[in-house]
N, C-alpha and C positions, 0 to 999 in steps of 0.2 A: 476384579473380584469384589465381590458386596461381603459387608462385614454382615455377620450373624447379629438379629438384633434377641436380645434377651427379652421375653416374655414376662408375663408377672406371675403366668403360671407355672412356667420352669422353676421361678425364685422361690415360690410358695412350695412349689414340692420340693427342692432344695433343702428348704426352712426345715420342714412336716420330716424328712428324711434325716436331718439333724437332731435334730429333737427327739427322737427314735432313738438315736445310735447315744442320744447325751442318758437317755434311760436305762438304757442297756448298761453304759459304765458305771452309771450310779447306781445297782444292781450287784455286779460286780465288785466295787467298793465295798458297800454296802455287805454282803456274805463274808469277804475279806475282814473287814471289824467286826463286825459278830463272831467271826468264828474263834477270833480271840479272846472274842465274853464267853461264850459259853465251852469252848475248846472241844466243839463238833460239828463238825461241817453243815449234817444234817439237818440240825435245830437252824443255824443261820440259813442255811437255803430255805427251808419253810416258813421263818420268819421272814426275810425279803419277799418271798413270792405271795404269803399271805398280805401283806401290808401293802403288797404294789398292785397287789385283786382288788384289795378293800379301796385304794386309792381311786382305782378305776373306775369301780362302782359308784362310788361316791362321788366322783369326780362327774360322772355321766347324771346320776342323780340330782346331783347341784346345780349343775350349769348347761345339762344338755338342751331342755328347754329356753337358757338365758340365752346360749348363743344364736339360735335359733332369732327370737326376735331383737334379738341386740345390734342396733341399728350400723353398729362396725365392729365387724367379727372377728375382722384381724388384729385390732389392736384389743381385742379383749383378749386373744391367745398369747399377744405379746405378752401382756400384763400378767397374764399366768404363767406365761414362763418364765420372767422376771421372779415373779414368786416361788416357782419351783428353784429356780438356781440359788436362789435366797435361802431357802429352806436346805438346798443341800452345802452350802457354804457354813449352815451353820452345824451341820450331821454331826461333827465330830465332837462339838457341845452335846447333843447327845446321849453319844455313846458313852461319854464320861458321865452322864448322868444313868444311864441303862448301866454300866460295870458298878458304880457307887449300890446301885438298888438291886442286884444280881448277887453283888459278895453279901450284901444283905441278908436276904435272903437265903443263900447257901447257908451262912453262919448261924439263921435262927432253924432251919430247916436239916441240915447234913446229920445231926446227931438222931432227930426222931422221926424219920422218914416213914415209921410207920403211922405215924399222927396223918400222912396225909391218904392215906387205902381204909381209913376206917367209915 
């Protein structure tokens, strides 16, 4: 029997398929903490999905063209996702900072809510 040999293409989509599902739970997370800042589901799911559109956009924006002539494509997605796991290691910094500026605001805002319809 011949052993299967692994591709570099299999690995990569492997990777690309990992990477997907690590979005997905950071997402999840992600609405999961918010919902305990704002204590409605609704606002954190539109703030996750607004913020993960704009990521995209911006992300395709920035770098679509770069990876294109960037003479190693793959370790520049490394390096990004090096950075995105970075950036969500540090989320929960954060949301301690987004709760601190939320009760803020509630506190200068809760009493004359009609200051902000004028």
């Amino acid at each position: 029997m011949k052993p299967k040999i692994i591709n570099l293409k299999n690995i990569l989509l492997i990777l690309f398929f990992l990477s997907g599902a690590c979005a997905l739970t950071y997402q999840v997370i992600w609405v999961r903490m918010l919902n305990q800042i704002f204590g409605v589901n609704a606002f954190a799911v539109a703030t996750v999905l607004g913020a993960f559109m704009a990521g995209l956009a911006l992300g395709n924006h920035y770098f679509g063209k770069l990876s294109d002539r960037h003479s190693q494509p793959l370790k520049l997605f490394a390096y990004l996702q090096f950075f995105i796991g970075l950036f969500a290691l540090c989320s929960p910094l954060f949301f301690s900072l987004i709760t601190n500026f939320y009760a803020a605001l509630h506190k200068q805002f809760y009493s004359n809510w009609g200051c902000l319809y004028q």
